[in-house]
C-alpha positions as a Markdown table, in Angstrom:
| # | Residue | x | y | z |
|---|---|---|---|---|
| 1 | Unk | -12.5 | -7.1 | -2.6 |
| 2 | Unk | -10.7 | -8.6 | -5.4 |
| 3 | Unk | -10.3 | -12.2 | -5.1 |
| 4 | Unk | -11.8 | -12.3 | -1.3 |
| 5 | Unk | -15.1 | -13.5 | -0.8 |
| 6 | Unk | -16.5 | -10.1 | 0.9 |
| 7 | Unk | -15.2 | -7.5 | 2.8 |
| 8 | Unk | -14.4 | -9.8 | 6.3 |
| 9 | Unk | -12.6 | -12.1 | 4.6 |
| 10 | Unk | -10.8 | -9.4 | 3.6 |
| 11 | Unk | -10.3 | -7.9 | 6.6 |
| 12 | Unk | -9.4 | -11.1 | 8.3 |
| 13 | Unk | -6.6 | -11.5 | 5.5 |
| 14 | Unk | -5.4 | -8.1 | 6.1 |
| 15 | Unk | -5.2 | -8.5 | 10.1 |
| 16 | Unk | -3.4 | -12.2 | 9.5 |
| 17 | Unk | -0.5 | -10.5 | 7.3 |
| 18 | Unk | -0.4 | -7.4 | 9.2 |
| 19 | Unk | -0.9 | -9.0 | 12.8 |
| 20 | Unk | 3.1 | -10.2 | 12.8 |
| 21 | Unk | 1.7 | -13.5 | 13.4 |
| 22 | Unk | 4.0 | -16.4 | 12.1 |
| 23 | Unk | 3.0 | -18.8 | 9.0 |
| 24 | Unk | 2.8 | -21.3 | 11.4 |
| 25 | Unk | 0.8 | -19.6 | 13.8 |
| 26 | Unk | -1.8 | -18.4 | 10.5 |
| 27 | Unk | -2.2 | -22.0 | 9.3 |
| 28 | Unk | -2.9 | -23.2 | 13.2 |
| 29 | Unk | -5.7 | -20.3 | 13.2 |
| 30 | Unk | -7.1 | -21.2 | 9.7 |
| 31 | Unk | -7.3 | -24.9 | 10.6 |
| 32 | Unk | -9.1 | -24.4 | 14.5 |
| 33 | Unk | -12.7 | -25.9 | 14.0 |
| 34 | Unk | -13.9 | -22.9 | 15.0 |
| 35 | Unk | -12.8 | -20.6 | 12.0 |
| 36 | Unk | -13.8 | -23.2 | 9.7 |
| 37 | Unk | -17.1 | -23.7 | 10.8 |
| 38 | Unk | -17.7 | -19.9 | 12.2 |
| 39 | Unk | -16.2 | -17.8 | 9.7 |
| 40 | Unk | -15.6 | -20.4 | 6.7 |
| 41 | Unk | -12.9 | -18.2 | 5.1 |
| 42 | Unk | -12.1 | -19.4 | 1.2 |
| 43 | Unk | -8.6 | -20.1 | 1.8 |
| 44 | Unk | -8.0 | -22.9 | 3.9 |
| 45 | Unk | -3.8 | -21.7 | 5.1 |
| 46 | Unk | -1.4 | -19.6 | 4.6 |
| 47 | Unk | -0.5 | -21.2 | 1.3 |
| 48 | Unk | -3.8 | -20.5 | -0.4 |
| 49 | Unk | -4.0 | -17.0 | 1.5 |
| 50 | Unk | -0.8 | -16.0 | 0.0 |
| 51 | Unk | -1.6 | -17.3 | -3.2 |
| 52 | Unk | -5.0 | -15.2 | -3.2 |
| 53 | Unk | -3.2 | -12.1 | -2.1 |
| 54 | Unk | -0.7 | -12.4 | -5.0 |
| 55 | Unk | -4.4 | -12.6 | -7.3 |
| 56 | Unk | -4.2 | -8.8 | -5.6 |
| 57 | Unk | -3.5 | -5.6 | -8.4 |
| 58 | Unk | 0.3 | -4.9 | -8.2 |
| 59 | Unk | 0.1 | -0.8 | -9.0 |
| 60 | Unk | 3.1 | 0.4 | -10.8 |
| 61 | Unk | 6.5 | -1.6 | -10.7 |
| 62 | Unk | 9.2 | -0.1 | -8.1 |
| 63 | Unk | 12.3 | 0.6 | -9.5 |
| 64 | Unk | 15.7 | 0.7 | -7.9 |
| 65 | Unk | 18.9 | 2.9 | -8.4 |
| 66 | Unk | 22.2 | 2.8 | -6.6 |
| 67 | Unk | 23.5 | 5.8 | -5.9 |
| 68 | Unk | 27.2 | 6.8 | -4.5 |
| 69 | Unk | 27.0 | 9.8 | -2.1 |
| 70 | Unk | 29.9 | 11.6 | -0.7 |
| 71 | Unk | 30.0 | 12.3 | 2.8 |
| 72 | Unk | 31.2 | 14.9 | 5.5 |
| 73 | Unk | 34.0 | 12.5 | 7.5 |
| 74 | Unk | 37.4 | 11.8 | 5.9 |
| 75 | Unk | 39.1 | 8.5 | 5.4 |
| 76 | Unk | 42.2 | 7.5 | 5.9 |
| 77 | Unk | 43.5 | 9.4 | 3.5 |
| 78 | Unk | 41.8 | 12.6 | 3.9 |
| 79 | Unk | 39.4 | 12.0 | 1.2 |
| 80 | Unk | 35.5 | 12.1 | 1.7 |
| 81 | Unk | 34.2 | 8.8 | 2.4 |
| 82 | Unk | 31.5 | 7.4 | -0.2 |
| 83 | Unk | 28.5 | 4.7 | 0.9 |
| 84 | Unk | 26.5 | 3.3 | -2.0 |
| 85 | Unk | 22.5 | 4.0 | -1.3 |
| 86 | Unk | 19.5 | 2.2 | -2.6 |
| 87 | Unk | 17.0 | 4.4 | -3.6 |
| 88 | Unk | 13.4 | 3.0 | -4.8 |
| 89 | Unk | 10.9 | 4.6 | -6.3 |
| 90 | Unk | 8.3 | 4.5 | -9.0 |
| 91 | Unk | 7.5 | 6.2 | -12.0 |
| 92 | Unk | 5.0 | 9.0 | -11.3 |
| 93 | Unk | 3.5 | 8.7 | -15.0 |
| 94 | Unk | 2.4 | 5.2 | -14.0 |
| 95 | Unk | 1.2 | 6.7 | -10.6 |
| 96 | Unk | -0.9 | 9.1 | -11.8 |
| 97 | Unk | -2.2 | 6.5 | -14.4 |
| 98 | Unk | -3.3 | 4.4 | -11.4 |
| 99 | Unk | -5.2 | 6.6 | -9.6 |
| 100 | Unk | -6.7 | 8.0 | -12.3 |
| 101 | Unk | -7.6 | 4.3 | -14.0 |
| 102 | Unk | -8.8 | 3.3 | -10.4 |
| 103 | Unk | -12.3 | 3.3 | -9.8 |
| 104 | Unk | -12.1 | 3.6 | -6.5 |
| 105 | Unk | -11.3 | 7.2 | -7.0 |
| 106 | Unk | -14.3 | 8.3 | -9.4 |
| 107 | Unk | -16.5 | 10.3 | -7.3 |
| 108 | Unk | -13.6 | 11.9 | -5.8 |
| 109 | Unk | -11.8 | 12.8 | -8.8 |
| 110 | Unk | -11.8 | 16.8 | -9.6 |
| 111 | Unk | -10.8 | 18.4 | -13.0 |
| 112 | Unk | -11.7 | 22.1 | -13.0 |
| 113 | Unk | -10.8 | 24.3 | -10.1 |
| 114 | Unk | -13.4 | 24.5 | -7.6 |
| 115 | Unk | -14.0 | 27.2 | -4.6 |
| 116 | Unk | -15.0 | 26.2 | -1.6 |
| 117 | Unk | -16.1 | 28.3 | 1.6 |
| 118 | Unk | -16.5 | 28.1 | 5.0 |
| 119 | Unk | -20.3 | 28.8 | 5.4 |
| 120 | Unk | -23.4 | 28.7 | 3.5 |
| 121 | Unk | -23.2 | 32.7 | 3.1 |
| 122 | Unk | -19.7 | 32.0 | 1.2 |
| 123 | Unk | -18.3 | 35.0 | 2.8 |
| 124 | Unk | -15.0 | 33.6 | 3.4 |
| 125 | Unk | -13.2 | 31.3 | 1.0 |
| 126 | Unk | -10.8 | 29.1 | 2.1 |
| 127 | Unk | -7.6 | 28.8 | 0.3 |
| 128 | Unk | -5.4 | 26.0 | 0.0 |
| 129 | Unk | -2.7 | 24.8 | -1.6 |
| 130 | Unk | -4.1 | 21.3 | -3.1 |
């Protein structure tokens, strides 16, 4: 759970940044008496629950390209109009590194082909393409 106390406080984090609750409206819930002394979370506002979710692991870095892409309607001058386009992305080396550094993953992590079937009998195989 990182730097969270246990898994509620880190589900409380998650639901306060992903409710689309203000900052205002987060620090006025962290200070009511009531989640003080009920749930007791370790950050006290906003301002120390930001700070402990920048103690969070970043992954890999995103990087950004601008690209310049021709399109299908004509300017004023009968040329192909251009728009420049952000693209972001991250480097799939570091990607791969990630989920295979993470530990998370272990037990789930397959390195040899495996065949897997339908039924107990084995009979009938099924075939993907993962």
């Amino acid at each position: 759970f990182g730097p969270f106390l246990d898994q509620q406080e880190w589900e409380l984090a998650d639901w306060l940044m992903t409710s689309g609750a203000s900052q205002t409206k987060v620090d006025r819930f962290l200070h009511l008496d009531i989640t003080r002394e009920r749930m007791g979370p370790s950050y006290k506002d906003n301002r120390t629950l930001l700070q402990k979710i920048d103690k969070l692991p970043q992954g890999p870095t995103w990087n950004c390209r601008t690209i310049t892409v021709k399109g299908d309607f004509l300017d004023e001058n009968g040329d192909p109009m251009e728009e420049e386009l952000d693209i972001w992305c991250r480097d799939p080396v570091e990607c791969v590194g990630e989920l295979i550094g993470n530990p998370d993953f272990c037990n789930a992590m397959k390195y040899v082909p495996e065949r897997l079937f339908s039924d107990e009998s084995e009979e009938e195989e099924i075939i993907n393409e993962m």
